[in-house]
mmJSON file of the N, C-alpha and C atoms, coordinates in Angstrom:
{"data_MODEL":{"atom_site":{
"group_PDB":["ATOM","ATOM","ATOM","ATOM","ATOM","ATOM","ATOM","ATOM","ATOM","ATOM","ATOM","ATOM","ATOM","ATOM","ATOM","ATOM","ATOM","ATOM","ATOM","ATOM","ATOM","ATOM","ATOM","ATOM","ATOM","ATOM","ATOM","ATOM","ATOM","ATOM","ATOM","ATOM","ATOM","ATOM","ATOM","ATOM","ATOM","ATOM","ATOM","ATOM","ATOM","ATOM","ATOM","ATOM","ATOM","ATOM","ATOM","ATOM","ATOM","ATOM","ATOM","ATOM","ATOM","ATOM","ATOM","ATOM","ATOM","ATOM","ATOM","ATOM","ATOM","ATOM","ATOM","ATOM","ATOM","ATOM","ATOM","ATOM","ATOM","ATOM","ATOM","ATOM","ATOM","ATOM","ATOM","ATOM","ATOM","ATOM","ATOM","ATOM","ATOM","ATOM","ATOM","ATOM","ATOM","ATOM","ATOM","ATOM","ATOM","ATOM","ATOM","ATOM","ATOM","ATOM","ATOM","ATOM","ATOM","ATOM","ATOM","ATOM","ATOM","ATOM","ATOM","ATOM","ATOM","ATOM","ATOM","ATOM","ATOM","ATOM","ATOM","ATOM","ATOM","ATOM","ATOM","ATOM","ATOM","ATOM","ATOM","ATOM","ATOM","ATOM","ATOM","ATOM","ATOM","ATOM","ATOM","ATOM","ATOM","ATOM","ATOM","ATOM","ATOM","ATOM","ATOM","ATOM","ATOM","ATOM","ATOM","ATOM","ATOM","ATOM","ATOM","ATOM","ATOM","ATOM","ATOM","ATOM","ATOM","ATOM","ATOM","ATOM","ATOM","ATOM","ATOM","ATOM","ATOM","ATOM","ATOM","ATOM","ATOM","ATOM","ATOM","ATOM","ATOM","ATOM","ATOM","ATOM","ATOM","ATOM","ATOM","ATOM","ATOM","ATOM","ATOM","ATOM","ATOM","ATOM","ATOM","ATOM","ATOM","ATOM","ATOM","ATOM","ATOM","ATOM","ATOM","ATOM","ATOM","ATOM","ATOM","ATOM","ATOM","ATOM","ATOM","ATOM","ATOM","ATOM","ATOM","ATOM","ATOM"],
"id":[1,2,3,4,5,6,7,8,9,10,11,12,13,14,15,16,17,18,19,20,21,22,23,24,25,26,27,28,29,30,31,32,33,34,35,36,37,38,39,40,41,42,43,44,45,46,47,48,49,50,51,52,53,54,55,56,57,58,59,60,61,62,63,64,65,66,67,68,69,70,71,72,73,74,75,76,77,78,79,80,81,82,83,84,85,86,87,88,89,90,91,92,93,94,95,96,97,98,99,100,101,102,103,104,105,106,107,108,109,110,111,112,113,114,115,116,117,118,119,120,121,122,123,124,125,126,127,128,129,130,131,132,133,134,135,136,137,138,139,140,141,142,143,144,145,146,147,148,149,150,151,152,153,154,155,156,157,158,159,160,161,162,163,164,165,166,167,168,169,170,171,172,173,174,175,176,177,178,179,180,181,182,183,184,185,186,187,188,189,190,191,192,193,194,195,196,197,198,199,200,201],
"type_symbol":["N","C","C","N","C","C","N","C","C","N","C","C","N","C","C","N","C","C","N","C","C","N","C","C","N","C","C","N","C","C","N","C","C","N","C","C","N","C","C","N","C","C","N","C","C","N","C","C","N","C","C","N","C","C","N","C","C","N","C","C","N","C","C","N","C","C","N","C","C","N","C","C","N","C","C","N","C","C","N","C","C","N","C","C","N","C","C","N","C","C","N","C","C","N","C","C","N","C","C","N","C","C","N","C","C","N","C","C","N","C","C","N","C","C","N","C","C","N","C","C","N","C","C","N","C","C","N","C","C","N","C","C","N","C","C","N","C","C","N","C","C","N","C","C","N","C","C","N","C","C","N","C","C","N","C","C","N","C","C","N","C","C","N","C","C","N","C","C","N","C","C","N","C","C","N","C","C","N","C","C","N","C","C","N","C","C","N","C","C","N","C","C","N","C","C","N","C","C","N","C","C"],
"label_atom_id":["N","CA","C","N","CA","C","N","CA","C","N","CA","C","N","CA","C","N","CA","C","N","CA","C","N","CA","C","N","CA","C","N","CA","C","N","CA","C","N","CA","C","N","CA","C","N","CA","C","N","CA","C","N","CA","C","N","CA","C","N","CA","C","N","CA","C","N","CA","C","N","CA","C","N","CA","C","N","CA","C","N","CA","C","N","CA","C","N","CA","C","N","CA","C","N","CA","C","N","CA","C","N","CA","C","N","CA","C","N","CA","C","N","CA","C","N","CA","C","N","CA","C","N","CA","C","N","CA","C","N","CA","C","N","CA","C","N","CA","C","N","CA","C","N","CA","C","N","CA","C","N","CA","C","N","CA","C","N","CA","C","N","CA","C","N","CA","C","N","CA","C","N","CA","C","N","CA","C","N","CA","C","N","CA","C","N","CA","C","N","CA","C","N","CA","C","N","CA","C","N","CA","C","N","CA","C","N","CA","C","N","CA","C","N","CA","C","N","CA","C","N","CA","C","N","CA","C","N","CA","C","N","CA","C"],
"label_alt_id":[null,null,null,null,null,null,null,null,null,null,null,null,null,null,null,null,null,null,null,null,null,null,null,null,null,null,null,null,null,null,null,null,null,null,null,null,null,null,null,null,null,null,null,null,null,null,null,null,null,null,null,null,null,null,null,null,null,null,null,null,null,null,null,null,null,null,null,null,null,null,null,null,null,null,null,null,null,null,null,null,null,null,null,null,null,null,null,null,null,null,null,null,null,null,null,null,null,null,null,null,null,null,null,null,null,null,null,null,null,null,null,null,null,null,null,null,null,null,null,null,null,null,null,null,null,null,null,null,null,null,null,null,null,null,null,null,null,null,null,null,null,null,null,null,null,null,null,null,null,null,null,null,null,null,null,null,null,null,null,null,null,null,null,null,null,null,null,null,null,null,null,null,null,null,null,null,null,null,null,null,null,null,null,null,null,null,null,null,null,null,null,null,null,null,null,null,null,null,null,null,null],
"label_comp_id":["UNK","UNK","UNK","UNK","UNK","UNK","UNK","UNK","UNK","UNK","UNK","UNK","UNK","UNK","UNK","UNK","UNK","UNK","UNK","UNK","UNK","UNK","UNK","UNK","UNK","UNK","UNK","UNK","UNK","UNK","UNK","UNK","UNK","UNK","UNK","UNK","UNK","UNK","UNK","UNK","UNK","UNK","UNK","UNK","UNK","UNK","UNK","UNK","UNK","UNK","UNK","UNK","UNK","UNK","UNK","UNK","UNK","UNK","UNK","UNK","UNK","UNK","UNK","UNK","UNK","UNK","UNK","UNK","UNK","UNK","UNK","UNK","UNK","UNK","UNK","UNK","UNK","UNK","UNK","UNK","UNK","UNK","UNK","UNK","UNK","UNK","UNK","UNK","UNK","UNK","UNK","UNK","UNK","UNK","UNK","UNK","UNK","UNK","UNK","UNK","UNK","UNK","UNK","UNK","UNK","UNK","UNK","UNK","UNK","UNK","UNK","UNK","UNK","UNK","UNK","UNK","UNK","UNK","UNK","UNK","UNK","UNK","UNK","UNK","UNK","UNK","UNK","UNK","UNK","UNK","UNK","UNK","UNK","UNK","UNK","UNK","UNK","UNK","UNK","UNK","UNK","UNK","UNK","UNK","UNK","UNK","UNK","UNK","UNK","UNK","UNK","UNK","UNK","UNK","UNK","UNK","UNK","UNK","UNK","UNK","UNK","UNK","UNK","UNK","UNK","UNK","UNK","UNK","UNK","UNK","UNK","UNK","UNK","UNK","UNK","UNK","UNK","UNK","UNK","UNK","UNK","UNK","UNK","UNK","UNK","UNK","UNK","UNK","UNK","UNK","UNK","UNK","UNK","UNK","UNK","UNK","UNK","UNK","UNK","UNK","UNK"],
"label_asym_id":["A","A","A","A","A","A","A","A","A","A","A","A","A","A","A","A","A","A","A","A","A","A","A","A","A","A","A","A","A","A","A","A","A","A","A","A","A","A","A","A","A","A","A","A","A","A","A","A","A","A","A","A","A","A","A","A","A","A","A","A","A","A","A","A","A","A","A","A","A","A","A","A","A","A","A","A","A","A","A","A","A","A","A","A","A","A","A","A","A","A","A","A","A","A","A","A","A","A","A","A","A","A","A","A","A","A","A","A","A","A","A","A","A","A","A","A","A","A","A","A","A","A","A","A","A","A","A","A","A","A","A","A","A","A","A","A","A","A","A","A","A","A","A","A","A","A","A","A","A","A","A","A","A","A","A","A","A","A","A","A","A","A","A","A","A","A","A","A","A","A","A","A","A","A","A","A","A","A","A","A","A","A","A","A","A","A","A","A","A","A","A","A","A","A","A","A","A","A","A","A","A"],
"label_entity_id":["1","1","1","1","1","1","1","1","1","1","1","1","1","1","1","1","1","1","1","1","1","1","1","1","1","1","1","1","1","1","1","1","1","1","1","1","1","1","1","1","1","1","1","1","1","1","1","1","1","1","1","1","1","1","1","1","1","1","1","1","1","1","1","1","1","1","1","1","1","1","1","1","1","1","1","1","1","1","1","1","1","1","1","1","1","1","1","1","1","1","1","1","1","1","1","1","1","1","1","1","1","1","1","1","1","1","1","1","1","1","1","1","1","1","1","1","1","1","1","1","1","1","1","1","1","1","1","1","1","1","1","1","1","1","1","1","1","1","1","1","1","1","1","1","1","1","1","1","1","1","1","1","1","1","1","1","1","1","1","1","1","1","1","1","1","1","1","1","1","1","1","1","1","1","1","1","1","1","1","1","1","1","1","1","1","1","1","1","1","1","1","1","1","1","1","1","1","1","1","1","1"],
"label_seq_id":[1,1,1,2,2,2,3,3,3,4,4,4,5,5,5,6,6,6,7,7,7,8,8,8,9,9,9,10,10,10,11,11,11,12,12,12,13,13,13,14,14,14,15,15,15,16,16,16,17,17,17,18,18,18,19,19,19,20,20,20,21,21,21,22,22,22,23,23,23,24,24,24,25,25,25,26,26,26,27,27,27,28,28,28,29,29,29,30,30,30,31,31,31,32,32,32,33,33,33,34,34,34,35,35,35,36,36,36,37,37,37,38,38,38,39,39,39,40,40,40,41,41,41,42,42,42,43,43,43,44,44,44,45,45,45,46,46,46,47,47,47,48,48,48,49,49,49,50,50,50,51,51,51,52,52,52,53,53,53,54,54,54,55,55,55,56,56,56,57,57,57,58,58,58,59,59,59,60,60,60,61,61,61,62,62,62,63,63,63,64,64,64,65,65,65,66,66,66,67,67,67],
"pdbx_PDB_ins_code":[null,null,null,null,null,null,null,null,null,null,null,null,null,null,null,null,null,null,null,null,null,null,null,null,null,null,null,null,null,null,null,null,null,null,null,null,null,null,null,null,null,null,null,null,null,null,null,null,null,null,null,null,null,null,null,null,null,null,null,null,null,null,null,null,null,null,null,null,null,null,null,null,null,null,null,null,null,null,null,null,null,null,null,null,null,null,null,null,null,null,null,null,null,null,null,null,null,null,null,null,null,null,null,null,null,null,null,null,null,null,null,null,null,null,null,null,null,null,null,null,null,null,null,null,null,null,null,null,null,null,null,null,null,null,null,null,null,null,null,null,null,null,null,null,null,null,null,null,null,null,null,null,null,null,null,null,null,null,null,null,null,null,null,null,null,null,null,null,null,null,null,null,null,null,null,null,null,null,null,null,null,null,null,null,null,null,null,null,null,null,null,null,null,null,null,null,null,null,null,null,null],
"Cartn_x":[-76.97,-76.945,-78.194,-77.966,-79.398,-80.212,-81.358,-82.135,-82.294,-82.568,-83.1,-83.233,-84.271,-85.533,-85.01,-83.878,-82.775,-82.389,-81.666,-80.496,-81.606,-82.737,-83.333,-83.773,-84.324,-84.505,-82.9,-82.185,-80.939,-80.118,-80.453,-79.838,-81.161,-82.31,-83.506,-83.021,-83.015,-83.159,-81.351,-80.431,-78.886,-79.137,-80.178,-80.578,-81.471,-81.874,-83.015,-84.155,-84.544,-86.094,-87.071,-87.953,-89.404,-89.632,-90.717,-90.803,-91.721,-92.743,-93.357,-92.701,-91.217,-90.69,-89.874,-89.558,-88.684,-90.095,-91.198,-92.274,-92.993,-92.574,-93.118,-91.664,-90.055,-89.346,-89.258,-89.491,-89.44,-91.111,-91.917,-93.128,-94.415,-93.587,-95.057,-95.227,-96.261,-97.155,-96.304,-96.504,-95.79,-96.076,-96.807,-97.013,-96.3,-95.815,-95.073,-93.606,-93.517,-91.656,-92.084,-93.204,-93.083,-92.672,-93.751,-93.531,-92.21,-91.963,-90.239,-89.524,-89.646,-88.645,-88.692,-89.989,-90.441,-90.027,-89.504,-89.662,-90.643,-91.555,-93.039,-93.698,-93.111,-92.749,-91.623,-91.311,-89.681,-90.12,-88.844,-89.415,-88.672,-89.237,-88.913,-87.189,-86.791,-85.646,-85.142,-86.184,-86.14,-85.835,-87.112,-86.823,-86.02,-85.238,-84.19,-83.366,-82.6,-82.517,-82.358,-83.669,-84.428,-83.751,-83.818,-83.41,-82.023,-81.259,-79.721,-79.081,-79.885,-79.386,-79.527,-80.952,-80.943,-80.145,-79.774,-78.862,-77.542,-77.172,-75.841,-74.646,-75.667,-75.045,-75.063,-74.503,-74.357,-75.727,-76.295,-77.405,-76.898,-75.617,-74.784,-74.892,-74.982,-75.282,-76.514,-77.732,-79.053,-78.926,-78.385,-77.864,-76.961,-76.443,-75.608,-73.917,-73.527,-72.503,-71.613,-72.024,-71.069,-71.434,-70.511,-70.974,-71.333],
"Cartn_y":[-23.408,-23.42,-22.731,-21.54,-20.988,-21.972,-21.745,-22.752,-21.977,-22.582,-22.103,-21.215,-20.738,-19.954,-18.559,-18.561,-17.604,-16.753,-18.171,-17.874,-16.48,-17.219,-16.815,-14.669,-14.806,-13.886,-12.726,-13.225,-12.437,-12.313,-12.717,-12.396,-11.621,-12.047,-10.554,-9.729,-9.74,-8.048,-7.706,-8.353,-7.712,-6.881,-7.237,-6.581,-5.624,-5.347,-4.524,-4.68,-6.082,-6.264,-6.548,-6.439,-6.751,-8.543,-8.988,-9.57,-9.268,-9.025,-8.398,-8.324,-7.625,-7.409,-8.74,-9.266,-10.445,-12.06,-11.842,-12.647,-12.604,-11.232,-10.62,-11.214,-11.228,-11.531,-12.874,-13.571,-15.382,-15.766,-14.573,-15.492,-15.899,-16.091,-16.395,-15.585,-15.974,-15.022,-14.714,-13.632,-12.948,-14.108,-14.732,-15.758,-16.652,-17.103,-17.871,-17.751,-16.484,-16.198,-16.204,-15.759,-15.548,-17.442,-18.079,-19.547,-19.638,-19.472,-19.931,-19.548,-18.247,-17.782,-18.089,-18.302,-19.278,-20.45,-21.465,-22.526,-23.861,-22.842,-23.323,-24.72,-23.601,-24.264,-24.717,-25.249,-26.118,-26.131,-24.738,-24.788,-26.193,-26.293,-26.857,-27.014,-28.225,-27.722,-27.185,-26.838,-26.106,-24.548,-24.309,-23.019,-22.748,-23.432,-23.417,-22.592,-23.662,-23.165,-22.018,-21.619,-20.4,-19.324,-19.512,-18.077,-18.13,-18.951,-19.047,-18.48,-18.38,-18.074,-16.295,-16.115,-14.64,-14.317,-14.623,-13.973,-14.148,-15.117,-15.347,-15.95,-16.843,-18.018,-19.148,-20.241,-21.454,-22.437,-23.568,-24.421,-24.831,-25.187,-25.15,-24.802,-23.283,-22.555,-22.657,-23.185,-22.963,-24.429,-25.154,-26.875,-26.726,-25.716,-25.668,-26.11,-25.994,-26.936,-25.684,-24.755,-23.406,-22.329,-21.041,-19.829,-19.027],
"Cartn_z":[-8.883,-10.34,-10.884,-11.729,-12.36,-13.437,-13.295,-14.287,-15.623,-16.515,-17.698,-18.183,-16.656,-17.096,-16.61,-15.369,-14.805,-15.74,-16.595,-17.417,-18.696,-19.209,-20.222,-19.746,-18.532,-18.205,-18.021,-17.265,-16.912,-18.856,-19.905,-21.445,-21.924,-21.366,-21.515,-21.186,-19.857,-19.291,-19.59,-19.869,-20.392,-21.655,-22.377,-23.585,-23.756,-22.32,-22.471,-22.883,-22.875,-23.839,-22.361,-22.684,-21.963,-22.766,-21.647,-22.039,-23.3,-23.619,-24.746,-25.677,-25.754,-26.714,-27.343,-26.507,-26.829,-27.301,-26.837,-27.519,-28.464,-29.261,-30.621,-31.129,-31.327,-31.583,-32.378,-30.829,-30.984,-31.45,-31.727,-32.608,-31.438,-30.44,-29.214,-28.219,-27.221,-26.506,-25.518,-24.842,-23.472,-22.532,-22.468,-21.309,-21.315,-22.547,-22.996,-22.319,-22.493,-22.228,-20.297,-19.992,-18.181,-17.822,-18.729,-18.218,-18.204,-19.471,-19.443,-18.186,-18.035,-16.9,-15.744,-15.481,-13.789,-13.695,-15.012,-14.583,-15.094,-15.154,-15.386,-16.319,-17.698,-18.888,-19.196,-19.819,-20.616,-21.393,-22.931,-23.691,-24.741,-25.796,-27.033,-27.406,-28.093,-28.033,-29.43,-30.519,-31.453,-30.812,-29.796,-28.79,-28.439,-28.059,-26.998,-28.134,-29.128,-30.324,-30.856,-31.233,-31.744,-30.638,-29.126,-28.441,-28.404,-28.618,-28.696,-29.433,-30.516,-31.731,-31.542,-31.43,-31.094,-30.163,-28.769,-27.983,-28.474,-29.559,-29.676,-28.644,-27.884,-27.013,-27.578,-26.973,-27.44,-26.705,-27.179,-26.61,-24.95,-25.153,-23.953,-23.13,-23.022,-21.676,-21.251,-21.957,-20.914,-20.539,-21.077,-20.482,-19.367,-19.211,-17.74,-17.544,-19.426,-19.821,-19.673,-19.694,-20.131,-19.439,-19.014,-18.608,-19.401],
"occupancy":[1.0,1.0,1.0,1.0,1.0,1.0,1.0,1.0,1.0,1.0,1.0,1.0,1.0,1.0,1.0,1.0,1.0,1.0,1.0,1.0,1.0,1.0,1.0,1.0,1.0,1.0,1.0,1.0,1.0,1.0,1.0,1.0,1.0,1.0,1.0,1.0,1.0,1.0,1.0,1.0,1.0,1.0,1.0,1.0,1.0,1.0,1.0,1.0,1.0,1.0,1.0,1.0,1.0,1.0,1.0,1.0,1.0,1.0,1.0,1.0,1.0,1.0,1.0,1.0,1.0,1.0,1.0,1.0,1.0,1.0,1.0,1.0,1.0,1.0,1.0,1.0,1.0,1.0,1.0,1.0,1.0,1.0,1.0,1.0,1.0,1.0,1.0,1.0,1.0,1.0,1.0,1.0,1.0,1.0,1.0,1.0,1.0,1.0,1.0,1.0,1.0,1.0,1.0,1.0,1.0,1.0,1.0,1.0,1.0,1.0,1.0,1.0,1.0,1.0,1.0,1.0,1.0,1.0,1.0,1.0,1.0,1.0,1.0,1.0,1.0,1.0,1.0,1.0,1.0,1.0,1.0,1.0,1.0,1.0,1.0,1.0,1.0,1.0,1.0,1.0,1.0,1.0,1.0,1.0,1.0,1.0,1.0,1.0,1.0,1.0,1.0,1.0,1.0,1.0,1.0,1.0,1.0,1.0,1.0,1.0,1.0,1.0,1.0,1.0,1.0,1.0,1.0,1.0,1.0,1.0,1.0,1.0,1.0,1.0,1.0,1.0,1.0,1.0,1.0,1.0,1.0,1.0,1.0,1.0,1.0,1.0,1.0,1.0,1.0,1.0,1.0,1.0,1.0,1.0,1.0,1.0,1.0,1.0,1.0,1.0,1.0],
"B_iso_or_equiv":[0.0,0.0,0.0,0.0,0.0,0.0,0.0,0.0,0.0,0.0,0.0,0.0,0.0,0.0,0.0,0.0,0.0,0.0,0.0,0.0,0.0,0.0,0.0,0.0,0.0,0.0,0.0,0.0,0.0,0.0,0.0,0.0,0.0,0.0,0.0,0.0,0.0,0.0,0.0,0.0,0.0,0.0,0.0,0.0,0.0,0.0,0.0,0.0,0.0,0.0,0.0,0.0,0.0,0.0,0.0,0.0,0.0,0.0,0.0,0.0,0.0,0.0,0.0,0.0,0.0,0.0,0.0,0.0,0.0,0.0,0.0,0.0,0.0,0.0,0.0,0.0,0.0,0.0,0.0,0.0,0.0,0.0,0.0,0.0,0.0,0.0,0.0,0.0,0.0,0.0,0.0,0.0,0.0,0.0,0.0,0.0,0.0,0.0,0.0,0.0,0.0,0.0,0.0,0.0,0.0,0.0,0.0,0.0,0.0,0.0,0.0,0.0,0.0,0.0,0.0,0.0,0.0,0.0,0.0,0.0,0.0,0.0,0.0,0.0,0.0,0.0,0.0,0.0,0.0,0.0,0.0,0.0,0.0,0.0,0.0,0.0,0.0,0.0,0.0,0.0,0.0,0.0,0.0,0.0,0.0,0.0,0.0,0.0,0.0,0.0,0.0,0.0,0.0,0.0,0.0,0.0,0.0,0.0,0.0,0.0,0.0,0.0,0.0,0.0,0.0,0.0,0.0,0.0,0.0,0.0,0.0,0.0,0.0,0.0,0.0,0.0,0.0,0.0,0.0,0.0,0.0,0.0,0.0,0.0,0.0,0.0,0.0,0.0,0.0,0.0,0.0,0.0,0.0,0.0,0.0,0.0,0.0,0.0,0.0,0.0,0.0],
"pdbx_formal_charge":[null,null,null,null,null,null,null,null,null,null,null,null,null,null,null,null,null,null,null,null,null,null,null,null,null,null,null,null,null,null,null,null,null,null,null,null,null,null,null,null,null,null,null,null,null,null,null,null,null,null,null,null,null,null,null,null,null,null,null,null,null,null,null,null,null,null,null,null,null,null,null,null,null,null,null,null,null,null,null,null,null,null,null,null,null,null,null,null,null,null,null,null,null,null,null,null,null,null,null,null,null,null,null,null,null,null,null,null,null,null,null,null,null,null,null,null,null,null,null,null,null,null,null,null,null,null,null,null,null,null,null,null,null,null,null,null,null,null,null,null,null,null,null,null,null,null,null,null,null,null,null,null,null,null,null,null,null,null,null,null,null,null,null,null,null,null,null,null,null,null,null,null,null,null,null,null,null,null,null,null,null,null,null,null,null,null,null,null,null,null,null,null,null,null,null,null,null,null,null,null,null],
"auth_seq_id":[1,1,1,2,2,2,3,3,3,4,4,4,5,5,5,6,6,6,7,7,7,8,8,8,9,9,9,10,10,10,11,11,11,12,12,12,13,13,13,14,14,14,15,15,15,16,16,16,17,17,17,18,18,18,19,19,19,20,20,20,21,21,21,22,22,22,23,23,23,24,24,24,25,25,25,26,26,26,27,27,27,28,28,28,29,29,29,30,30,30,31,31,31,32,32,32,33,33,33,34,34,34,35,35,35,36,36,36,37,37,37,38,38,38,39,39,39,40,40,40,41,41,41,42,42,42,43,43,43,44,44,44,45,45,45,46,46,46,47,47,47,48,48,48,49,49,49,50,50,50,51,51,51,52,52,52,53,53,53,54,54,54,55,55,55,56,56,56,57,57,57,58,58,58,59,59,59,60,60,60,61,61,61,62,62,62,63,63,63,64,64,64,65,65,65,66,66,66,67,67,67],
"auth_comp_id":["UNK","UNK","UNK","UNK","UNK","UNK","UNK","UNK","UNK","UNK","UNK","UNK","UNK","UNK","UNK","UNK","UNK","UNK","UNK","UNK","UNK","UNK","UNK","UNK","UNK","UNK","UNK","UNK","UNK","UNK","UNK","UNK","UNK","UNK","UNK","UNK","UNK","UNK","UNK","UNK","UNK","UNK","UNK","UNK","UNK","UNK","UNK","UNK","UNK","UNK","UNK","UNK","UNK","UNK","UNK","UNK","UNK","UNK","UNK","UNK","UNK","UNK","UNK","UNK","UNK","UNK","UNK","UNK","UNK","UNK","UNK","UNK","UNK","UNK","UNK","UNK","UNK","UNK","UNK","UNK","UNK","UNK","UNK","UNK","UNK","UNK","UNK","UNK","UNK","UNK","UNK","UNK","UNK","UNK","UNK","UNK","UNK","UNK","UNK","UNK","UNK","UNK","UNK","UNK","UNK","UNK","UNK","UNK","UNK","UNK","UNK","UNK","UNK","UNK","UNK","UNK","UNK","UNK","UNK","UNK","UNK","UNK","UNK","UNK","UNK","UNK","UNK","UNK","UNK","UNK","UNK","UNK","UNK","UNK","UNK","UNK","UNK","UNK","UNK","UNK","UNK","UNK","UNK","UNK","UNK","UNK","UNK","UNK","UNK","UNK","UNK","UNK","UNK","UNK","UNK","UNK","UNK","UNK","UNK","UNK","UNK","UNK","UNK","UNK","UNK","UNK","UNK","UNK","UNK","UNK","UNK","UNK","UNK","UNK","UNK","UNK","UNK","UNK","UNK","UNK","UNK","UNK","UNK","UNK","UNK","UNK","UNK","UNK","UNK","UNK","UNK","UNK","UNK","UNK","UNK","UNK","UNK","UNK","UNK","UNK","UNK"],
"auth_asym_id":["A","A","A","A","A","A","A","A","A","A","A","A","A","A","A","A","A","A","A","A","A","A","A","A","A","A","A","A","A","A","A","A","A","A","A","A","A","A","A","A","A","A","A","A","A","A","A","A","A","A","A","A","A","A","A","A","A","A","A","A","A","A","A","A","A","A","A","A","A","A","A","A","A","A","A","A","A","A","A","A","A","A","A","A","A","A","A","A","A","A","A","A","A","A","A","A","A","A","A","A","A","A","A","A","A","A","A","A","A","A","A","A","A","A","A","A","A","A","A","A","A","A","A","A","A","A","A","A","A","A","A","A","A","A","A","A","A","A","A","A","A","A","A","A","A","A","A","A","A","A","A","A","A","A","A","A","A","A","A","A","A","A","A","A","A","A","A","A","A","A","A","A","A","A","A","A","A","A","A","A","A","A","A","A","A","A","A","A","A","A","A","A","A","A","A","A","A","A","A","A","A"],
"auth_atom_id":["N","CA","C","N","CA","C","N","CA","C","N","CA","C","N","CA","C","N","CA","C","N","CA","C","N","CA","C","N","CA","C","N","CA","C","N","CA","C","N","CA","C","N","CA","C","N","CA","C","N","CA","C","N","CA","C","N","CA","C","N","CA","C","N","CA","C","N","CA","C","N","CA","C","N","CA","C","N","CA","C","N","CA","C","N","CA","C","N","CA","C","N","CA","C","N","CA","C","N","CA","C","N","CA","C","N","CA","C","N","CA","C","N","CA","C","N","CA","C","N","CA","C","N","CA","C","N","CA","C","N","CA","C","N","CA","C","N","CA","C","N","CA","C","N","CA","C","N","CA","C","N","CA","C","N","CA","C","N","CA","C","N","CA","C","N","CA","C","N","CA","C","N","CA","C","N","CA","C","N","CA","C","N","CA","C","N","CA","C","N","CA","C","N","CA","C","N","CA","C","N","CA","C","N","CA","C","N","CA","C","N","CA","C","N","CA","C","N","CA","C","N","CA","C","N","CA","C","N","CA","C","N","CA","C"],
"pdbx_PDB_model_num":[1,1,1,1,1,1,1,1,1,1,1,1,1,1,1,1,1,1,1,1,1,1,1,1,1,1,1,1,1,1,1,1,1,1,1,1,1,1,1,1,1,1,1,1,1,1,1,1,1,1,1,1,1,1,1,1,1,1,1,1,1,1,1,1,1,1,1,1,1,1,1,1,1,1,1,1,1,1,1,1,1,1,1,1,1,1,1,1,1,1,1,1,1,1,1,1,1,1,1,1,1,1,1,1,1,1,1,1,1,1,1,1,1,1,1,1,1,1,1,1,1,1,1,1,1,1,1,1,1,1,1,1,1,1,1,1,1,1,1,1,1,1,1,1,1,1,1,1,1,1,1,1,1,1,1,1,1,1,1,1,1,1,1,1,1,1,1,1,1,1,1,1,1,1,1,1,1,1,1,1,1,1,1,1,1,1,1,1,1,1,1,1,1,1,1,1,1,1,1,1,1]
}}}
């Protein structure tokens, strides 16, 4: 099962963004989005939120409820 942070990276890079580009987007630091994608961090679930909305997925799928 991909985690989160899989999922967050593999709807990055489908879009072509860097991380850079996608942490000027959502408002926070590039380090921010690497945590996310490792694992590292767990973001917020306003965040969670917030990037759902931009990719135009449901909260669902980084919950593991949906493909």
């Amino acid at each position: 099962m991909e985690t989160l942070g899989q999922k967050l990276k593999d709807l990055r890079e489908e879009a072509g963004l860097t991380q850079v580009e996608l942490a000027k987007i959502l408002f926070i630091d590039k380090s921010t989005i690497a945590k996310y994608e490792t694992d590292k961090v767990v973001p917020s679930f306003a965040m969670v939120i917030k990037i759902a909305k931009f990719f135009k997925v449901r909260t669902d799928y980084f919950a593991g409820l949906e493909d």
